[in-house]
MMTF fields as JSON, N, C-alpha, C and O atoms, coordinates in Angstrom:
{
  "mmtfVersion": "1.0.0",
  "mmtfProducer": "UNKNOWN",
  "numBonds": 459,
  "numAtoms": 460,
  "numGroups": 115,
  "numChains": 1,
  "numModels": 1,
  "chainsPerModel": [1],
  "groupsPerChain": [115],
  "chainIdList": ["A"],
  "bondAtomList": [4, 2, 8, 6, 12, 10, 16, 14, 20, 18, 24, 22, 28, 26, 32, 30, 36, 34, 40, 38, 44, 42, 48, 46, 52, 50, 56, 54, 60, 58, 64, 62, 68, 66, 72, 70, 76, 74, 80, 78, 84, 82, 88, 86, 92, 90, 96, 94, 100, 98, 104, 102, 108, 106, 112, 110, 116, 114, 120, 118, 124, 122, 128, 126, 132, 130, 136, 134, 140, 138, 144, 142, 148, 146, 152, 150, 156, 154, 160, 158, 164, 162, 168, 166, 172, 170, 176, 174, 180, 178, 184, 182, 188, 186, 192, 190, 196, 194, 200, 198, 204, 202, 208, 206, 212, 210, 216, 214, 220, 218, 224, 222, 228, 226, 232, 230, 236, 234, 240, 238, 244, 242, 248, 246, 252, 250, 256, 254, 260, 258, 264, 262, 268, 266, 272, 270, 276, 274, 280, 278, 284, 282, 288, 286, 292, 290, 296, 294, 300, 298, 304, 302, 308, 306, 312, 310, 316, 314, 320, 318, 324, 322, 328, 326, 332, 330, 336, 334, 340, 338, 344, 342, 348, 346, 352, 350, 356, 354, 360, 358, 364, 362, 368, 366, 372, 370, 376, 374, 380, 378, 384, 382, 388, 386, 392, 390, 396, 394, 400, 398, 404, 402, 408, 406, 412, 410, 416, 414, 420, 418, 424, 422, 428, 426, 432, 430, 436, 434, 440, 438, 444, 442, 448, 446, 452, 450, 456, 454],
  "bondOrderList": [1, 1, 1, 1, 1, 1, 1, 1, 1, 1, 1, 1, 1, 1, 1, 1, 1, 1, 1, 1, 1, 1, 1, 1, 1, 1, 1, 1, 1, 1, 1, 1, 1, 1, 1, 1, 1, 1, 1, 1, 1, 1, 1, 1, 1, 1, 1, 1, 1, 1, 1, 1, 1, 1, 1, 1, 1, 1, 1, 1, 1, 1, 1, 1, 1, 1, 1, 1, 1, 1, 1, 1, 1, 1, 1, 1, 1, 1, 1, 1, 1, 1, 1, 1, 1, 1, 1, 1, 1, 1, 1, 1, 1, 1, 1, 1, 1, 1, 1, 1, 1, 1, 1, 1, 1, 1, 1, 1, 1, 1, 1, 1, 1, 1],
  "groupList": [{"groupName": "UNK", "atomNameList": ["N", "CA", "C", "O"], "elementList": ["N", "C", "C", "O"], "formalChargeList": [0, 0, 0, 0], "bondAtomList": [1, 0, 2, 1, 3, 2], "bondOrderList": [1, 1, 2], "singleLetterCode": "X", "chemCompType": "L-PEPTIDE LINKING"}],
  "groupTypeList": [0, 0, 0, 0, 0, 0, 0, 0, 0, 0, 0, 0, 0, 0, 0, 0, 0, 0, 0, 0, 0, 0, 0, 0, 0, 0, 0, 0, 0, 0, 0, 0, 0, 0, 0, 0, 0, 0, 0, 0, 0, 0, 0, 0, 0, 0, 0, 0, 0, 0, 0, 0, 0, 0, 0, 0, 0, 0, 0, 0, 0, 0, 0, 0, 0, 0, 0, 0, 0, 0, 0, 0, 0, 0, 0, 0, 0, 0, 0, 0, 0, 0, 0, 0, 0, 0, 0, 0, 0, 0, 0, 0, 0, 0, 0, 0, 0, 0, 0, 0, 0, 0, 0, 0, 0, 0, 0, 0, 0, 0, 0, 0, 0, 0, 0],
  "groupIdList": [1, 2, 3, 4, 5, 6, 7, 8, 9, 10, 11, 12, 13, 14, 15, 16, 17, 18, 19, 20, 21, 22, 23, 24, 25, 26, 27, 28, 29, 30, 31, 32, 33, 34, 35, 36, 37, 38, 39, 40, 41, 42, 43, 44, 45, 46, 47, 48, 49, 50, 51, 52, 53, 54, 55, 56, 57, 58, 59, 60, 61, 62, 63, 64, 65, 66, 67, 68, 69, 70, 71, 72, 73, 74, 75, 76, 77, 78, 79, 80, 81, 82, 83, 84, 85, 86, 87, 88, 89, 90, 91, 92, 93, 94, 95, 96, 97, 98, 99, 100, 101, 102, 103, 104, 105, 106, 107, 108, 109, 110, 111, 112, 113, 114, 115],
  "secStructList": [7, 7, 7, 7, 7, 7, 1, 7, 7, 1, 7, 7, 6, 6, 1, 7, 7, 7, 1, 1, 7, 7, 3, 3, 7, 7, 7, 3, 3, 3, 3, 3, 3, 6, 6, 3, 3, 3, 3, 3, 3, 3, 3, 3, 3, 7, 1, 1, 3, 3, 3, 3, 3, 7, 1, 1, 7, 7, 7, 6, 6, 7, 3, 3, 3, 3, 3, 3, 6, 6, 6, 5, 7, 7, 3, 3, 3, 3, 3, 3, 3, 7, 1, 1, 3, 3, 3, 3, 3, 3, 7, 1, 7, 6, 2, 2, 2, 2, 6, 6, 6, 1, 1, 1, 6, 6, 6, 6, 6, 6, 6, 1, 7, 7, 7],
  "xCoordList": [8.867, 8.8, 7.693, 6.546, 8.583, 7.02, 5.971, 6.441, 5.033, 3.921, 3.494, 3.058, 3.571, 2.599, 0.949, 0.358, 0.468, -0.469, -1.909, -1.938, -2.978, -4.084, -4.32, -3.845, -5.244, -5.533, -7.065, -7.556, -7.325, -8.751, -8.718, -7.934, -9.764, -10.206, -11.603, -11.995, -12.391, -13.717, -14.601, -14.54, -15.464, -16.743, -17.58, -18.349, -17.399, -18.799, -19.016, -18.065, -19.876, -20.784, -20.32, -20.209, -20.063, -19.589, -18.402, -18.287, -17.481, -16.213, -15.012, -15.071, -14.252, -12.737, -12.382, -12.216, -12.301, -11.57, -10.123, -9.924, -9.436, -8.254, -7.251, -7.518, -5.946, -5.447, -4.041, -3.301, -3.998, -2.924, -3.321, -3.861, -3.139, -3.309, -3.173, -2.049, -4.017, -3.286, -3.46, -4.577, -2.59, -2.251, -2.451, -1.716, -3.058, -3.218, -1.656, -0.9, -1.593, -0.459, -0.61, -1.796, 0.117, -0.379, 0.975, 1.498, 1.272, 2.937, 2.939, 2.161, 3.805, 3.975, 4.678, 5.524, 4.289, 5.023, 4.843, 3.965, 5.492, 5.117, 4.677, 4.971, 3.815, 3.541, 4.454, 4.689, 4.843, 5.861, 5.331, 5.328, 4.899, 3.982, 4.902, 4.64, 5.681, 6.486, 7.254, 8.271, 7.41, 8.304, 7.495, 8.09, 6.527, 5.749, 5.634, 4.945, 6.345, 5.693, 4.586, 4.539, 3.807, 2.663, 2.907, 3.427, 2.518, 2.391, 1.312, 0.226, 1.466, 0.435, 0.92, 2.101, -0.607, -0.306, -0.829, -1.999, -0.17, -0.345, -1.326, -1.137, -2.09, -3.17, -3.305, -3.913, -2.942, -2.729, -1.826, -1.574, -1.415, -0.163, -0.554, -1.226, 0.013, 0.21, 0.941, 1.417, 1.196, 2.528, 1.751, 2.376, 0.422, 0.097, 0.193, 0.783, -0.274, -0.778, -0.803, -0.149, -1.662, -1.586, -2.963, -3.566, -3.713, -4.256, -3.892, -3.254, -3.992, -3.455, -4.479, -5.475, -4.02, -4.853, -4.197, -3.037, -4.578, -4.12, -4.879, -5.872, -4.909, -5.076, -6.238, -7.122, -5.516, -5.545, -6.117, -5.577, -7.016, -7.797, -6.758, -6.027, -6.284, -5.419, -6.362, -7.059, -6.28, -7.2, -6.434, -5.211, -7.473, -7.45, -6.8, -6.988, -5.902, -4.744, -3.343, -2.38, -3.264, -2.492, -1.098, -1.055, -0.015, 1.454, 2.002, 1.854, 2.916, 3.462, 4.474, 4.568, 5.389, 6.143, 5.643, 5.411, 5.607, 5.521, 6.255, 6.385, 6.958, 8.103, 8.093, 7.842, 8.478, 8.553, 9.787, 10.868, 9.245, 11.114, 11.841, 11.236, 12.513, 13.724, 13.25, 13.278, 12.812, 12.367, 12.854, 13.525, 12.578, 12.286, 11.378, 10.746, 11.251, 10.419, 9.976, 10.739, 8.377, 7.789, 7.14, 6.872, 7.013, 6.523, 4.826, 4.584, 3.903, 1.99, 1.264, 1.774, 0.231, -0.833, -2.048, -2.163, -2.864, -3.832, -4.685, -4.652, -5.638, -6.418, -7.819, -8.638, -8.028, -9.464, -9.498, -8.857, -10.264, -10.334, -11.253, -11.91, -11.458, -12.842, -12.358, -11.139, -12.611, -12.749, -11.212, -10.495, -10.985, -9.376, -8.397, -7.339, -9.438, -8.181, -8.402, -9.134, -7.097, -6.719, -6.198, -5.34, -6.583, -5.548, -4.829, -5.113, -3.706, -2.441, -2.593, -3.314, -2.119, -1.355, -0.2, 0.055, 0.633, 2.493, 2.573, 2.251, 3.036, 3.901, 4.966, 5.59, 5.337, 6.815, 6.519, 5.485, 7.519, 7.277, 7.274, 7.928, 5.999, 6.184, 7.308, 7.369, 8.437, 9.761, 10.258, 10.787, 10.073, 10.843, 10.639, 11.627, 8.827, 8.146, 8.385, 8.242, 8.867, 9.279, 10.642, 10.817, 11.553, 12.45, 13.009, 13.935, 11.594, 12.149, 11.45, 12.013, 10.497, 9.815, 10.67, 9.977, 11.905, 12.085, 12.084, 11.994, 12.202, 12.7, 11.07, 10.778, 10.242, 8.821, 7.656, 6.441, 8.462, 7.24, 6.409, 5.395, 6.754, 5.747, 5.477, 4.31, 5.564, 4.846, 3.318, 2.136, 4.129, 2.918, 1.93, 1.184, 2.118, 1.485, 1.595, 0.828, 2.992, 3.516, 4.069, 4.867, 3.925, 5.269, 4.318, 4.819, 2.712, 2.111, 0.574, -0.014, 0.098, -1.004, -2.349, -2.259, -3.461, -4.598, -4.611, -3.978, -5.922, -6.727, -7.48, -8.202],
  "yCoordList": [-6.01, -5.261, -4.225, -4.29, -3.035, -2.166, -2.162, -2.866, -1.7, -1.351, -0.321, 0.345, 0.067, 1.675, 1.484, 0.41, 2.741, 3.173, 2.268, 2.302, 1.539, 1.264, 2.696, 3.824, 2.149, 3.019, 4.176, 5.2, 3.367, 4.136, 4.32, 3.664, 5.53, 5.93, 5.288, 4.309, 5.796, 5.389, 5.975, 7.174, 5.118, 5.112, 5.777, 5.469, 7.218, 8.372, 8.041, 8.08, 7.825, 7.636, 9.111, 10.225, 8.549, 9.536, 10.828, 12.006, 9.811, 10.847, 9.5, 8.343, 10.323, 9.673, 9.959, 11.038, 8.335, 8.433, 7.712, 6.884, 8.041, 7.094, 8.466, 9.625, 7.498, 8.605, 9.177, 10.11, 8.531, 9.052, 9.063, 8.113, 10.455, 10.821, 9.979, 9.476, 9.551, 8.793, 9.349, 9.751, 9.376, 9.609, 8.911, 7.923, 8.985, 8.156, 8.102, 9.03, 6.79, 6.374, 5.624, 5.295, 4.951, 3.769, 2.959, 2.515, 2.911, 1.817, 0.086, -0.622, -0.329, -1.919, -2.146, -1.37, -3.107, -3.441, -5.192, -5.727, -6.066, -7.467, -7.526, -6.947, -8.512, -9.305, -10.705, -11.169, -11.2, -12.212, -12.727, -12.205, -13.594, -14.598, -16.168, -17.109, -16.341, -17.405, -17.613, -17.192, -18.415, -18.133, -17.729, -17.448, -17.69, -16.945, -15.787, -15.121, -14.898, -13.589, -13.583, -14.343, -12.537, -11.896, -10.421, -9.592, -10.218, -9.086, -8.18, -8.388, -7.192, -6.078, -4.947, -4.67, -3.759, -2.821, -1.87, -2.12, -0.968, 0.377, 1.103, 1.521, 1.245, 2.139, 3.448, 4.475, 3.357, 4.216, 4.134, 2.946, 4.645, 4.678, 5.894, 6.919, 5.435, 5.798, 5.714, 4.579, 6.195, 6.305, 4.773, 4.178, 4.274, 2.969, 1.981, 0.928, 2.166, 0.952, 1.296, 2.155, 0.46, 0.672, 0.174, -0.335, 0.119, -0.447, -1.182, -0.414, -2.231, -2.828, -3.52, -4.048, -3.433, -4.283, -5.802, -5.784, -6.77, -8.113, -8.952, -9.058, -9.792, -10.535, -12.147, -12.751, -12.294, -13.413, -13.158, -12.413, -13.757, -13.41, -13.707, -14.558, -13.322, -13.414, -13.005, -11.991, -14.141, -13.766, -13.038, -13.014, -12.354, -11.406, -12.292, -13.49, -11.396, -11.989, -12.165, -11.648, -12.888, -12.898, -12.11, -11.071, -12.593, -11.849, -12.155, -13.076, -10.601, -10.586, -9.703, -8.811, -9.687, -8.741, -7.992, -8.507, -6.527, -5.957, -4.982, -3.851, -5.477, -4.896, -4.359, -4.673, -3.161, -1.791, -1.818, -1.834, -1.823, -1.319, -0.191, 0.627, 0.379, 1.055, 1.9, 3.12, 0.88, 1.987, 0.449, 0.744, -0.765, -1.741, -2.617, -3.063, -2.954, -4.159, -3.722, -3.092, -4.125, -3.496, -5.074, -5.949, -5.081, -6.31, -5.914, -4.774, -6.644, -5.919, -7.632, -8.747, -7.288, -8.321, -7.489, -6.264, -8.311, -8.238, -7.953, -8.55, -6.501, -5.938, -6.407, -7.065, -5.847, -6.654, -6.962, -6.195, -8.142, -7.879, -8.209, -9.233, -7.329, -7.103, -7.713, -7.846, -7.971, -8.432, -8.778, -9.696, -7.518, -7.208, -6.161, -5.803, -5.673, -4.675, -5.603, -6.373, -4.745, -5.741, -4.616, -3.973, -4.138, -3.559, -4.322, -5.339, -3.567, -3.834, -3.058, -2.067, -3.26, -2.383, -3.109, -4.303, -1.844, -2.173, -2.604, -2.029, -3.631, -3.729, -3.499, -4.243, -2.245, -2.032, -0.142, 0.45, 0.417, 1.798, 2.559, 2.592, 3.44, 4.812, 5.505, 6.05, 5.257, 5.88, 5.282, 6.054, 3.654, 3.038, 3.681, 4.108, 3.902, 4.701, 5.905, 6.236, 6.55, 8.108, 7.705, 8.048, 6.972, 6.855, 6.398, 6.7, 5.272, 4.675, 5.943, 6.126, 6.59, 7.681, 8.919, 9.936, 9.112, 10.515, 11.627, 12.816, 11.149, 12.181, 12.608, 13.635, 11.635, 11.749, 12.197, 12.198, 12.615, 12.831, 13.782, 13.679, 15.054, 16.189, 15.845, 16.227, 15.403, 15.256, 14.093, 14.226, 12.953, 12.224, 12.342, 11.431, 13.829, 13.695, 13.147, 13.071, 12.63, 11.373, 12.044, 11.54, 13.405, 13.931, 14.496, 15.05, 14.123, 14.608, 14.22, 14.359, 13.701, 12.982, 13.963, 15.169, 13.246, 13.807, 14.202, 13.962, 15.456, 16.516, 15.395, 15.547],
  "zCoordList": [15.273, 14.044, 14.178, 14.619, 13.533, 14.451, 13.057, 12.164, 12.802, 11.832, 11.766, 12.705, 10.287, 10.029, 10.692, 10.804, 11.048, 11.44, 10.606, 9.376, 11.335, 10.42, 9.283, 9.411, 8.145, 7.302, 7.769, 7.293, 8.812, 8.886, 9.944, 10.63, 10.673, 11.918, 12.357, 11.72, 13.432, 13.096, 12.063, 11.79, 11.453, 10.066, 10.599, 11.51, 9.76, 9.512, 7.946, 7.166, 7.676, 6.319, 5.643, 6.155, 4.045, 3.085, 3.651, 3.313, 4.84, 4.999, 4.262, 3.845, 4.416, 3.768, 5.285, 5.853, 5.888, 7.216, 7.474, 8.362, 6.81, 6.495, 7.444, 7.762, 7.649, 8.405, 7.589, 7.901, 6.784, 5.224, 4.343, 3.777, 3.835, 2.238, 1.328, 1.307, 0.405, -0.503, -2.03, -2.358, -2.795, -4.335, -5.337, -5.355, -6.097, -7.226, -8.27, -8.558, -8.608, -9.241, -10.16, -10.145, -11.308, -12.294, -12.424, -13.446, -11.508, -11.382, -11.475, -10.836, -12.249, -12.633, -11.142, -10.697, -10.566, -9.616, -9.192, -9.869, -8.255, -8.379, -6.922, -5.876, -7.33, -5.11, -5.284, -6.399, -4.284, -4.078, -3.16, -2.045, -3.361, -2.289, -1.936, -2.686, -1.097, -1.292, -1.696, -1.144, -2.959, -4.333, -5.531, -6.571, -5.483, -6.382, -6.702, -5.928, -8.18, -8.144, -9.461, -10.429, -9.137, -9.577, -9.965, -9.218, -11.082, -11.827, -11.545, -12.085, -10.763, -10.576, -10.757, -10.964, -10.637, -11.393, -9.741, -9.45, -8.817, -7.934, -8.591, -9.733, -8.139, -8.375, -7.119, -7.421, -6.303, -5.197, -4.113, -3.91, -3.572, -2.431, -1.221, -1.334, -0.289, 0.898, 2.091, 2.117, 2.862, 4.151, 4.886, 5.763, 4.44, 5.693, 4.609, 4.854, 3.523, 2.551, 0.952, 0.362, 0.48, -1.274, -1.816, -0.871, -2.985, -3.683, -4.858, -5.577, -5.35, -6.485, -7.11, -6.615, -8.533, -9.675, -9.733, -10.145, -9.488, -9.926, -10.394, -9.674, -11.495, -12.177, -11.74, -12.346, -10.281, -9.395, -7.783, -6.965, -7.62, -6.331, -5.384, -5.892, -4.0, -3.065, -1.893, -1.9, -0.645, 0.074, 1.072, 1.207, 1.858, 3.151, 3.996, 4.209, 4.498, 5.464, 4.978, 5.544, 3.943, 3.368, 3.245, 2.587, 3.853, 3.905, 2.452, 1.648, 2.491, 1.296, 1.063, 1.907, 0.02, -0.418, -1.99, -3.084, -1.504, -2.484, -3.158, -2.689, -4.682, -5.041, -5.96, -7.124, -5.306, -6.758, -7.125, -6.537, -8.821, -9.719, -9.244, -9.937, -8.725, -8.843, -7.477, -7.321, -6.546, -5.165, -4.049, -3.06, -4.207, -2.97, -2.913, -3.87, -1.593, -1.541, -0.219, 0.514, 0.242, 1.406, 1.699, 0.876, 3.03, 3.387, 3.551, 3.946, 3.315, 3.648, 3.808, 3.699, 4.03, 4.525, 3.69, 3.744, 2.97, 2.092, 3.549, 4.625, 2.981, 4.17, 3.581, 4.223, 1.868, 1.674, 0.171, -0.548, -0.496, -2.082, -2.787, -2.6, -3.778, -4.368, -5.854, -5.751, -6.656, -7.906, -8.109, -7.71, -8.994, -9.341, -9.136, -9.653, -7.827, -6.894, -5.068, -4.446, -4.963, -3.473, -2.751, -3.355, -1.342, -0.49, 0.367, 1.0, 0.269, 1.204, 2.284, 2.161, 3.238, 4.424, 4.453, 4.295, 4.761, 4.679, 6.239, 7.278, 6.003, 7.44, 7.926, 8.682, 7.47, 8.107, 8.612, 8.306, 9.299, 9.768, 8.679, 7.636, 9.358, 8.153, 7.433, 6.331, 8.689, 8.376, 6.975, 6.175, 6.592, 5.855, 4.625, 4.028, 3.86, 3.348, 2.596, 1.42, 3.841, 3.664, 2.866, 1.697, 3.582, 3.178, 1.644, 0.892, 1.669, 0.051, -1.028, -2.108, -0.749, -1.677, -0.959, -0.952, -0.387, -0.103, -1.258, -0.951, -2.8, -3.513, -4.054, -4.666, -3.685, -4.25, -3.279, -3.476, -2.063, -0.772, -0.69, 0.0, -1.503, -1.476, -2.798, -2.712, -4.092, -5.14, -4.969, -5.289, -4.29, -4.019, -2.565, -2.206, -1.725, -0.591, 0.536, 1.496, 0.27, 1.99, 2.618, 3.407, 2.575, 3.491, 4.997, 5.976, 4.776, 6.201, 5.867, 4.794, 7.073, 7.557, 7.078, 6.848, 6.995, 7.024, 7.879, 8.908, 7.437, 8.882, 9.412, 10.398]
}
């Protein structure tokens, strides 16, 4: 199974070293942990990963499905979590991405990589 790109390059202090743009968003969406789903809220998106608001601490490492209304379901692994936001990185190819946001790719910035 191949995997989108890590989110970061190497750490220079006070740069944004991520290697996809990411957009701010405010989307209802669920994590599916098992048979368990969870109610969260997208706070940001990107061609590697996401940020989310949830309710419920979920630790790092952690595999998962994350499913947006009227777009899919992306498979990610909890990268880190702080209170009541959590990042994801998607585990599936950038292509899938592009594909499920094609009608949204130049509005939300996925259609090409950071400088």
């Amino acid at each position: 199974m191949a995997r989108a790109k890590k989110e970061t390059k190497a750490a220079k202090p006070g740069q944004d070293n991520r290697l996809y743009k990411r957009r701010s968003v405010l989307w209802p969406a669920k994590l599916i942990i098992g048979r368990h789903e969870i109610s969260c809220q997208i706070w940001n998106l990107s061609i590697g990963g996401a940020r989310v608001r949830v309710d419920l601490p979920i630790q790092v490492g952690t595999k998962l499905i994350l499913a947006i209304e009227a777009r899919g379901e992306l498979r990610a692994t909890v990268s880190w979590s702080e209170n009541e936001a959590m990042g994801l990185d998607f585990d599936v190819p950038a292509s899938t991405i592009k594909n499920m946001f094609e009608d949204k790719l130049h509005i939300l910035g996925l259609d090409e990589s950071a400088e």
